[in-house]
MARKOL-885549 format. One record per residue (C-alpha): residue in three letters; x, y, z. Coordinates in Angstrom, 1 decimal. Example, Ala and Ser with C-alpha at 12.3 -4.5 7.8 and 13.67 -1.06 7.14 Angstrom:
<tikes>
['ala',[12.3,-4.5,7.8]];
['ser',[13.7,-1.1,7.1]];
</tikes>
This chain:
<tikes>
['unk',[0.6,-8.5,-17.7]];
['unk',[2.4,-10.4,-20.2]];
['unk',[6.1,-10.4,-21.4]];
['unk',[6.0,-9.5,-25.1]];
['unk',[9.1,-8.2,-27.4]];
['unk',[8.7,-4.8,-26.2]];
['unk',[9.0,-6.0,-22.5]];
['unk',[11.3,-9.2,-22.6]];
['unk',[11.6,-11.6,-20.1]];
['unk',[13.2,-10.8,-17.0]];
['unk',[16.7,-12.6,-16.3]];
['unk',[16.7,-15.9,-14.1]];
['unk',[17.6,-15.4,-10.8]];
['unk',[19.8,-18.0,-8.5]];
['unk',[18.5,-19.1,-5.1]];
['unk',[20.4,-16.3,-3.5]];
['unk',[20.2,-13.8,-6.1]];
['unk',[16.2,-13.8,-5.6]];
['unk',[16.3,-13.3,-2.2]];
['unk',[18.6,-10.8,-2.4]];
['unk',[16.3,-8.6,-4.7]];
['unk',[12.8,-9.3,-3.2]];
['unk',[14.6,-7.9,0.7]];
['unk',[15.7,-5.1,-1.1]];
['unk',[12.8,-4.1,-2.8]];
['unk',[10.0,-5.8,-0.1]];
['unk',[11.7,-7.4,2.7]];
['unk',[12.8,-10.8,3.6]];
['unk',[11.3,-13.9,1.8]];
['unk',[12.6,-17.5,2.2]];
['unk',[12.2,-20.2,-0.5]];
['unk',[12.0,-23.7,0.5]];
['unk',[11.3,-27.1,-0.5]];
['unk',[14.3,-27.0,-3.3]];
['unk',[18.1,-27.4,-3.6]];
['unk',[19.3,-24.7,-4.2]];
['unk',[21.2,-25.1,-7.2]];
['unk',[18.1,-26.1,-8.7]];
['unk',[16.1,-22.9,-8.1]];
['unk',[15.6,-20.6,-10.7]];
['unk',[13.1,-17.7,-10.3]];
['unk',[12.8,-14.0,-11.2]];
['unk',[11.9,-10.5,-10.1]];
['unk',[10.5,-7.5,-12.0]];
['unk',[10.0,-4.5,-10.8]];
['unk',[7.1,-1.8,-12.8]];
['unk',[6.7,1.1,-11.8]];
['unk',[2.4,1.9,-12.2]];
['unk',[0.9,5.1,-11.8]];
['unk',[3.7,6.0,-9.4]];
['unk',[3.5,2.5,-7.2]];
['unk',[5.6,0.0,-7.4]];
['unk',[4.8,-3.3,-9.1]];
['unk',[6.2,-6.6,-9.0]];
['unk',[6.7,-9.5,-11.3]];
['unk',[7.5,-12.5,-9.2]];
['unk',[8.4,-16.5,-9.7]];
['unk',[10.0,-19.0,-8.9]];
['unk',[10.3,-22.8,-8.9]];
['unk',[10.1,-23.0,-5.1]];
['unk',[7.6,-25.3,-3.6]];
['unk',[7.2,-23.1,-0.6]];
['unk',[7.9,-19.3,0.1]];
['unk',[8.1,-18.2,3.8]];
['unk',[8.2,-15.1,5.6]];
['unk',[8.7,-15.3,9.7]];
['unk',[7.7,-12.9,12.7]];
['unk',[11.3,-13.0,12.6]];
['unk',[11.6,-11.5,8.7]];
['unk',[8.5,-9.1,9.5]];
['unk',[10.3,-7.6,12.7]];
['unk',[14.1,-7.2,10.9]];
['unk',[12.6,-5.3,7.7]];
['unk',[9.8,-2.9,9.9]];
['unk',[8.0,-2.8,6.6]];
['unk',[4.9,-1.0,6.4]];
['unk',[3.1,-1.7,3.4]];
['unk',[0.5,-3.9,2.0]];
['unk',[0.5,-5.9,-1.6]];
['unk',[-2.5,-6.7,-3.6]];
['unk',[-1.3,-10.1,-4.9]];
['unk',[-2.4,-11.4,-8.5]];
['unk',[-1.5,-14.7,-8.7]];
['unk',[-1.0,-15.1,-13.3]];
['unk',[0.5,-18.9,-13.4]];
['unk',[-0.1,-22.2,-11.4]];
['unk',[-1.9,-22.5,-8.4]];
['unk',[-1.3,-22.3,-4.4]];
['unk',[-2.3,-21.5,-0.7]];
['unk',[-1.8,-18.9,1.2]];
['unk',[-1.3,-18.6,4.9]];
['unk',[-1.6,-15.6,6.8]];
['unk',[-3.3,-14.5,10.3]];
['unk',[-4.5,-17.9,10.6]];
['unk',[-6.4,-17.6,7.1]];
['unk',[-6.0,-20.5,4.8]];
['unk',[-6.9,-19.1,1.2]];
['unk',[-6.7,-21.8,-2.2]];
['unk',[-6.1,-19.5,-5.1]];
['unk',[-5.8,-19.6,-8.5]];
['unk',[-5.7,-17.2,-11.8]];
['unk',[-7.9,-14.6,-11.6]];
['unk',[-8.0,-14.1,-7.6]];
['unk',[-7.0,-11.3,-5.5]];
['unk',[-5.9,-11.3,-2.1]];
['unk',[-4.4,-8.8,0.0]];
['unk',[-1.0,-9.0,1.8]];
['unk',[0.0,-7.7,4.8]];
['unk',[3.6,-7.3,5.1]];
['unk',[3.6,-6.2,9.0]];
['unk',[2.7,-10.0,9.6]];
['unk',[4.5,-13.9,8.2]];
['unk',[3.2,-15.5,5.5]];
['unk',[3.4,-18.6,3.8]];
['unk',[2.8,-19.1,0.4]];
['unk',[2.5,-23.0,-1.1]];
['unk',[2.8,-23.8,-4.6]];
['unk',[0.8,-26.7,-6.0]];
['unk',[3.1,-27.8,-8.5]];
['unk',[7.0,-28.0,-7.6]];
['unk',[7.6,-28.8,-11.4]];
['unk',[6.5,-25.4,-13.0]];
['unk',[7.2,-22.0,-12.1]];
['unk',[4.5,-20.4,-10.3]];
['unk',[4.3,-16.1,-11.3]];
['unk',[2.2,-14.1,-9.4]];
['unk',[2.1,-10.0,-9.5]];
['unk',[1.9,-7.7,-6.3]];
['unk',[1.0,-3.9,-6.1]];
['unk',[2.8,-2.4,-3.0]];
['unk',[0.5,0.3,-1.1]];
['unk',[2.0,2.0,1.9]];
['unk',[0.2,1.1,5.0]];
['unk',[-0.4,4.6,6.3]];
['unk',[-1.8,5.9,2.9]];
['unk',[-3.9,3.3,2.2]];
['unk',[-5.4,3.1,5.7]];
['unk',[-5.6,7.2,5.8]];
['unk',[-7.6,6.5,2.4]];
['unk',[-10.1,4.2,3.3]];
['unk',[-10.9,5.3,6.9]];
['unk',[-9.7,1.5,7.8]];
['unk',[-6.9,-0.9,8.3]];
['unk',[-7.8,-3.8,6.1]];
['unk',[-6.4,-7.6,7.6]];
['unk',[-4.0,-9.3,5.6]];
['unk',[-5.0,-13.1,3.8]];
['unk',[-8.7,-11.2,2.6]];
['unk',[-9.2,-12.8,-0.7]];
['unk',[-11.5,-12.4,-3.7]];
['unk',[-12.5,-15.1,-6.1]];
['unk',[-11.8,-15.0,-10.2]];
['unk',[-14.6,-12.6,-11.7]];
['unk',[-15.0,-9.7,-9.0]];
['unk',[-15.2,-6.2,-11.1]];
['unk',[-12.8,-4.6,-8.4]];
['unk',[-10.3,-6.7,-8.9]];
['unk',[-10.4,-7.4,-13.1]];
['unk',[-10.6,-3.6,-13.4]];
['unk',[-7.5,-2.9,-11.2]];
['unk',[-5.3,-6.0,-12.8]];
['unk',[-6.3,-4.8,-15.9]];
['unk',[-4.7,-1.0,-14.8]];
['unk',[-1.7,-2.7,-14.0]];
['unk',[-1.2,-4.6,-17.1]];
['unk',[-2.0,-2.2,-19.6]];
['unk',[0.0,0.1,-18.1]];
['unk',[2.9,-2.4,-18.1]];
['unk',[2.9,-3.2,-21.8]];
['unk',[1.3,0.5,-22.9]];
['unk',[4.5,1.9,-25.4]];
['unk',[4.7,5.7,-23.9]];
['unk',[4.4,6.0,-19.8]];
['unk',[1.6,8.2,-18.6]];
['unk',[2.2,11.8,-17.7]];
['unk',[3.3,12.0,-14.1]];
['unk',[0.9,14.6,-13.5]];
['unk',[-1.7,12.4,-14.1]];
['unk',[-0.4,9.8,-11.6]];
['unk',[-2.3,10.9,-8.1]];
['unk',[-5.4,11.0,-9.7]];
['unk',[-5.1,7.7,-10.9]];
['unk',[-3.6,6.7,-7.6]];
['unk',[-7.0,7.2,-6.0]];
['unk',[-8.5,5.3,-8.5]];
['unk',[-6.6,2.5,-7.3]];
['unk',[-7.2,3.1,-3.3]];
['unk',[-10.9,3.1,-4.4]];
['unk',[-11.2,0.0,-6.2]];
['unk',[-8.7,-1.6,-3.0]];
['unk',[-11.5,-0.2,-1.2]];
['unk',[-14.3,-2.2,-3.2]];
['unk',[-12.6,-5.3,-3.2]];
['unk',[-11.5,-5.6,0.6]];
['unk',[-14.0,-3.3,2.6]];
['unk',[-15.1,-4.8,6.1]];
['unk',[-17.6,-7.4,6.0]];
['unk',[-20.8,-7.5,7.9]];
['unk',[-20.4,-10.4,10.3]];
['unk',[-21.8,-9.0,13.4]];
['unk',[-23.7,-6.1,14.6]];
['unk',[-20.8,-5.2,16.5]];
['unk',[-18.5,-5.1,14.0]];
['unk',[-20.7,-3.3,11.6]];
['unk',[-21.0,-0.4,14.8]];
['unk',[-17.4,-0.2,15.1]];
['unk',[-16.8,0.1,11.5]];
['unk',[-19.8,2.9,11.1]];
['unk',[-18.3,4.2,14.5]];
['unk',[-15.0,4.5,13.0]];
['unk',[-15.7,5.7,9.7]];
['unk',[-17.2,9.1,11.4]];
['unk',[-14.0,9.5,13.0]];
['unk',[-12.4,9.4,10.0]];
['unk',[-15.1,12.3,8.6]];
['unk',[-15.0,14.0,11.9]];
['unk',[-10.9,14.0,11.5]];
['unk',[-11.2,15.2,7.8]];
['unk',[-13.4,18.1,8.7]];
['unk',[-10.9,19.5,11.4]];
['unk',[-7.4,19.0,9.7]];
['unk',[-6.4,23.1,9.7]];
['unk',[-6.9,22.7,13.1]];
['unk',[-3.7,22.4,14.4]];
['unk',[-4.7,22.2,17.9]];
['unk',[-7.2,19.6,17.4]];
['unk',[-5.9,16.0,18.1]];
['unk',[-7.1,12.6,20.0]];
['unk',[-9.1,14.4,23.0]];
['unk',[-10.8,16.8,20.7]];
['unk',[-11.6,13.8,18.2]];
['unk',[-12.8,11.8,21.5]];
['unk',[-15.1,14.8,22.4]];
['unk',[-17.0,15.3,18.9]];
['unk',[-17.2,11.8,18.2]];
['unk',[-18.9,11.4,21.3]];
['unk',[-16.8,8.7,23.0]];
['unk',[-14.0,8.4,25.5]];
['unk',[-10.7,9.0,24.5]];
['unk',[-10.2,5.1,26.2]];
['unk',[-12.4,3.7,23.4]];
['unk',[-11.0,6.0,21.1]];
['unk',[-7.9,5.0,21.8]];
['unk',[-8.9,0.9,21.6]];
['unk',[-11.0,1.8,18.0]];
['unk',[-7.5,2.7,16.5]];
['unk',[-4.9,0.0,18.4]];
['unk',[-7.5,-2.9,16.9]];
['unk',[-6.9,-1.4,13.5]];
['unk',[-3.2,-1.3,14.2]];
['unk',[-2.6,2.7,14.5]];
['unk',[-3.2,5.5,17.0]];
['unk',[-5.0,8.5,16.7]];
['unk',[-2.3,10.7,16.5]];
['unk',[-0.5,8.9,14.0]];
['unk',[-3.9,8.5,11.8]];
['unk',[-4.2,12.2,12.3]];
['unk',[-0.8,13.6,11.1]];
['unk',[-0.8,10.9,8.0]];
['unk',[-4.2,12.3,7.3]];
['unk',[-2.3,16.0,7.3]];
['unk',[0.7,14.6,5.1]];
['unk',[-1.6,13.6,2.5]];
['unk',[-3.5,16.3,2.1]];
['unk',[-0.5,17.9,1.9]];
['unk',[0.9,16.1,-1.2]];
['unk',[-2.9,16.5,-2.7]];
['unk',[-2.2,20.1,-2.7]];
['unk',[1.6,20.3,-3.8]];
['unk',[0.5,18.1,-6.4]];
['unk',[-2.1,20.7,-7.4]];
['unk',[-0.1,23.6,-6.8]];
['unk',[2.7,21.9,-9.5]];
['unk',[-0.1,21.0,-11.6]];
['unk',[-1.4,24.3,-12.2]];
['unk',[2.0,26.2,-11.4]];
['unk',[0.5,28.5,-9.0]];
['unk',[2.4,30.6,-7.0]];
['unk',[1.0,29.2,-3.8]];
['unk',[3.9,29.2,-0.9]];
['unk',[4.5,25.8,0.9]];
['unk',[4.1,27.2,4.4]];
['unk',[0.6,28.4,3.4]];
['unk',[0.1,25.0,1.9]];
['unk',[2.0,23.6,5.5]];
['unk',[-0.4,25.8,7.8]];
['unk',[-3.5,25.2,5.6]];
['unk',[-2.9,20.8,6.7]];
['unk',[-2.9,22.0,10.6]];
['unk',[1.4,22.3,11.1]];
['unk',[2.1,25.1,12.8]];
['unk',[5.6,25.1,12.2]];
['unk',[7.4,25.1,8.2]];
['unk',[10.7,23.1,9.3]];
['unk',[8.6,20.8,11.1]];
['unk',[6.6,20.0,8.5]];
['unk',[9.2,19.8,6.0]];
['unk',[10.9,17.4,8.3]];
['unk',[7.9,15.1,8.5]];
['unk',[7.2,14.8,4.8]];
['unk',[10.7,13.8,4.0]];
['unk',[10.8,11.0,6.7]];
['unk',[7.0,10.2,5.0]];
['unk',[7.6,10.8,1.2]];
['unk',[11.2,10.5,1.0]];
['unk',[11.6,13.9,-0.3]];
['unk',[11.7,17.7,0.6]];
['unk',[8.0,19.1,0.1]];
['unk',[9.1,21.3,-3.2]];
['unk',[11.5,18.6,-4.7]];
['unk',[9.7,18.6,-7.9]];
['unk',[9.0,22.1,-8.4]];
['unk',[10.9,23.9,-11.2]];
['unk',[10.5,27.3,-8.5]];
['unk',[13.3,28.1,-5.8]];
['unk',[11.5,26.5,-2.8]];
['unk',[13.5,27.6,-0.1]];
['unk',[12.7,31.7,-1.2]];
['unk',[9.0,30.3,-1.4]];
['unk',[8.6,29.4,2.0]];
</tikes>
């Protein structure tokens, strides 16, 4: 990602004018170790294949973001963080991680951070890729933990920096339609690069244990009246443990079930646009295991931000 003619430089931000447009955009996140009328940094925002992308720098010796910070914003998202210019560490749940050009490492916004800059005397620049939580965790049938990292050189993580860039400096945007397809490109290759690690036996069982859940879940989604004791049952496990699986991963059942249901949902409005089929949204509603339209509706909004037919060019409400 590189600023060329076409895509100028971003203006410099003041101390307070930085701060100001990372909490709106991200949440809270407090330089330190400068004066403040010293401090010059920027932030960019891109929008990539429907995500949102950002360019970020400063001159800051030290970027921090509290329990405090975490709890204010309730943000529920992730970033995959590209650090592009100078080096630093990283600090998050009680992972120390050295990185440099080329790296990866995954941020979990739910949580503080610290971020260190080797060299106070140059700008550091680094570009993050915000995922929601729920999607990303409905996605890959896991909650990943923040501060994972991956070295300079992993295919995962060249081929999804080199996404972002070229879709930064590309001259014509991508068809929209083409955007949730090449969202789950990027879930997968999120996937590849921060998948759990084998470091136990017991581990590896809850991980396998978990990721039949996720199957068994997937497989029963019309069901409206199947929830947590009915995923319990087939799985073959209390609902206790059940339960337990999905509070270590940060979630409950219930929650993991209906975000399950919501994104399905999209898949198929998506399609249904796509194709400009005639199919109505309560079919498309019942089909994802609501039972009720207006409940559904209500859901997706508070999820997506928008009414489920927002996008259509047909009269939604007489296509109920």
């Amino acid at each position: 990602m590189s600023h060329t003619a076409s895509n100028p430089s971003p203006p410099q931000l003041d101390y307070e004018a930085w701060r100001d447009q990372l909490q709106r955009m991200c949440g809270r996140y407090n330089p330190e170790g400068i004066e403040r009328n010293a401090f010059e940094g920027w932030v960019r925002p891109v929008d990539v294949c429907g995500f949102t992308v950002l360019d970020t720098g400063c001159n800051a010796g030290r970027v921090e973001r509290s329990f405090r910070d975490a709890r204010l914003d309730g943000a529920d998202h992730y970033f995959v963080l590209f650090p592009v210019r100078g080096q630093s560490l990283l600090i998050q749940n009680d992972q120390t991680t050295r990185l440099t050009a080329g790296d990866v490492v995954l941020v979990d916004t739910a949580r503080p951070v610290t971020f260190f800059a080797d060299n106070n005397n140059e700008p550091w620049r680094n570009v993050a890729l915000n995922l929601p939580r729920d999607t990303l965790a409905a996605h890959l049938g896991f909650e990943p933990q923040g501060g994972l990292s991956r070295r300079s050189g992993t295919p995962g993580g060249h081929l999804l920096f080199e996404l972002i860039r070229s879709a930064d400096t590309e001259g014509e945007p991508a068809s929209p339609s083409a955007d949730p397809y090449m969202q789950l490109a990027v879930y997968d290759l999120v996937g590849a690069l921060f998948a759990p690690s084998e470091q136990s036996s017991v581990s590896r069982h809850s991980d396998k244990l978990f990721a039949r859940i996720h199957t068994v879940i997937r497989e029963n989604l019309a069901d409206p009246d199947f929830g947590p004791s009915e995923v319990a049952s087939k799985a073959g496990i209390s609902l206790r443990y059940l339960q337990k699986l999905f509070t270590q991963r940060g979630s409950t059942c219930g929650q993991f079930i209906y975000s399950l249901r919501l994104d399905q949902a999209e898949r198929l409005i998506q399609r249904r646009e796509f194709l400009h089929v005639d199919q109505p949204l309560s079919e498309i509603a019942y089909a994802c295991g609501f039972r009720d339209y207006t409940h559904f509706a209500r859901k997706f909004r508070y999820r997506f931000g928008r009414a489920p037919g927002a996008h259509s060019v047909r009269n939604d409400g007489a296509d109920k």
